[in-house]
N, C-alpha and C positions, 0 to 999 in steps of 0.2 A: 504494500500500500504506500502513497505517495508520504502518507503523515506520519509514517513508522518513524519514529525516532532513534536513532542510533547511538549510545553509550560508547565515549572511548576515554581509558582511565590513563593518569599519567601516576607513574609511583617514584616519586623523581627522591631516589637517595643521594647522601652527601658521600662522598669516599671518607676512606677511613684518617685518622690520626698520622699525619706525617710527623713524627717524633721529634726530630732535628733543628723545625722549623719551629712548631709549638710551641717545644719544651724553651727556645729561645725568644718566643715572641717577634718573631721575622716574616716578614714578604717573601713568599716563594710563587707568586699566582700563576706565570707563566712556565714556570721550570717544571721538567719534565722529572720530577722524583720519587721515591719508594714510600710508600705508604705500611701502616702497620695494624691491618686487621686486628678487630677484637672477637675471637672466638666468639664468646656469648652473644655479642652484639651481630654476629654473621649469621648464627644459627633464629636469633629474635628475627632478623631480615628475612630470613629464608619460611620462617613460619607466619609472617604477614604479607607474604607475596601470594597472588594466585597462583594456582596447578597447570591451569591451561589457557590459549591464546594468547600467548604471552613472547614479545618483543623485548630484545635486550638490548637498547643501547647506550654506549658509553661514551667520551672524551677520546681521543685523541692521545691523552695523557698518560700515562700507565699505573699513576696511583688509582686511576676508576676502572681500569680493565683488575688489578690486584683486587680490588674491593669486590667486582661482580665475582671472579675468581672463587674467594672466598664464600659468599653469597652462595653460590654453587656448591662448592663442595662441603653446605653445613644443609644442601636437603633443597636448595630450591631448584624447580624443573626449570632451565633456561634454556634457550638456543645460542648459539654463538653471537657474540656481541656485533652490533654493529659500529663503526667510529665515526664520530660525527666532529670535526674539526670546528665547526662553530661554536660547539658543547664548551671546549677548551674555557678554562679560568682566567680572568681578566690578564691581560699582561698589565703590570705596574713597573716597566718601564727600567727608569734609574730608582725605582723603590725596594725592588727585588733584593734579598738579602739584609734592607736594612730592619732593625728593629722597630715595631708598629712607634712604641714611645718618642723615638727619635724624629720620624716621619712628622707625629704630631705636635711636637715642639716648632721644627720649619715651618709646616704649613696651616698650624693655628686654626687646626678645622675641629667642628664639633662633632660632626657625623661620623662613622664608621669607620672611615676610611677617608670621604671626601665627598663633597655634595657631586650630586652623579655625571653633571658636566664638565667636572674639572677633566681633562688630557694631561697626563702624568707625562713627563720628557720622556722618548723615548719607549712608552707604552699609550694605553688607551684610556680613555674613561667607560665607567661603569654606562652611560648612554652608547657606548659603543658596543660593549657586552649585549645590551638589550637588543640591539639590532638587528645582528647575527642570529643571536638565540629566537627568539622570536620567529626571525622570520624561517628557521627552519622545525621551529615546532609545529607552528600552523601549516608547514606542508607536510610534518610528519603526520600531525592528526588525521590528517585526509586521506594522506596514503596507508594508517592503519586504521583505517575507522572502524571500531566495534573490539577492537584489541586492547588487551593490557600493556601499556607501554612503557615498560621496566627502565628509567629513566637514572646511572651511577653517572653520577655528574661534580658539580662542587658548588660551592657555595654560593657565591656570586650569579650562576649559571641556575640556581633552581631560584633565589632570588627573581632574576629575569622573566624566566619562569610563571611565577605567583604574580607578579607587577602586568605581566600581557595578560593573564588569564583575568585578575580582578581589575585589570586599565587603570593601575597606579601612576600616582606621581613619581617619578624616576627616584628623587631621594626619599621618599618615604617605604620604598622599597629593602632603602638601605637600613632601615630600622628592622627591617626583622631578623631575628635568631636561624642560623640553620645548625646543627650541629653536626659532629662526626656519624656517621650510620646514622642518621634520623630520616625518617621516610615521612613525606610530605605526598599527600592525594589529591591531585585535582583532577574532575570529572568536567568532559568534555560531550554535548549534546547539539545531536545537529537531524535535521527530516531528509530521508535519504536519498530522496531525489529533488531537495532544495539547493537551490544556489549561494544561498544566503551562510554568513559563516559560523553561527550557531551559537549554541552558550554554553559557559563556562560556570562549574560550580566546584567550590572549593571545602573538600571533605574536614581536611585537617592539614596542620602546616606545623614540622618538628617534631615529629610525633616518635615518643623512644620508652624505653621501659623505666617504672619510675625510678627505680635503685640509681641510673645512670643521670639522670635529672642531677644538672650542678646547680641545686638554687641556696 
């Protein structure tokens, strides 16, 4: 029927813990580095995923191909990843490696990182993120419509994410929490022989077990 509605779910996880950078408080968004699965937290992933119709795609990156990896091997049914280079985490430029503290001293900003229009030398702005991102979810949506779309990405990238699905202000975007493995749902509905681009509802955003809650 022309008014049948089509459900297409995005389950957009965060990769895991890169140790190195964390544990120092650093810029790594662009660099391509090892990530460090949490067992428990891979197996929590693997028990809040669906069974079937399910789409696996990743970054470009290797810390989100190690995290689906893991995902995998703690029980969830996936398909081989697909790489999406626009997935990739914001490049920050001449920021990379430095200390978030330090960053925030020079550039005197209140927001997260930086209100989303700022161009970092030598990297991009978080408006540049959304762009990319964006515009290849909305063609994924369509190329998997009625699919679960197992979405290991990063932070910034499921941000962007949440901001096109509920049409945010680009820096109030950057107000939301994402954390390491935390799976965030957004449902995607559209009439399956409409032309029109559908609607977006959003189930839950950071969603992790409470033990792992740093509040």
């Amino acid at each position: 029927m022309s008014n049948e509605w089509i459900k297409t779910n995005w389950y957009c996880i965060r990769h895991a813990v890169v140790a190195k950078h964390t544990h120092k408080g650093t810029f790594y968004g662009s660099q391509d580095v090892d990530c460090t699965p949490c067992n428990d937290l891979s197996k929590w992933n693997a028990n809040n995923l669906p069974n079937e119709d399910n789409i696996l795609i990743t970054s470009k990156l290797k810390r989100t191909i190690q995290t689906a990896n893991a995902i995998k091997e703690a029980g969830a049914i996936l398909p081989e990843q697909i790489e999406i280079p626009e997935f990739n985490e914001q490049c920050f430029g001449v920021w990379e490696n430095k200390p978030f503290k330090d960053v925030y001293k020079e550039t005197d900003e209140v927001f997260w990182f930086a209100p989303a229009h700022t161009v970092i030398e030598q990297g991009e702005s978080f408006m540049n993120l959304y762009g990319r991102t964006a515009h290849r979810m909305h063609q994924l949506t369509h190329k998997y419509a009625g699919k679960n779309i197992i979405s290991v990405t990063h932070g910034g990238t499921i941000r962007a994410m949440i901001a096109f699905a509920m049409d945010l202000a680009m820096d109030n975007a950057l107000n939301i929490t994402i954390d390491n493995q935390s799976i965030t749902l957004l449902e995607h509905f559209h009439k399956k022989e409409s032309k029109e681009k559908g609607k977006w509802r959003v189930r839950f955003i950071n969603k992790l077990p409470i033990e792992s809650l740093d509040i």
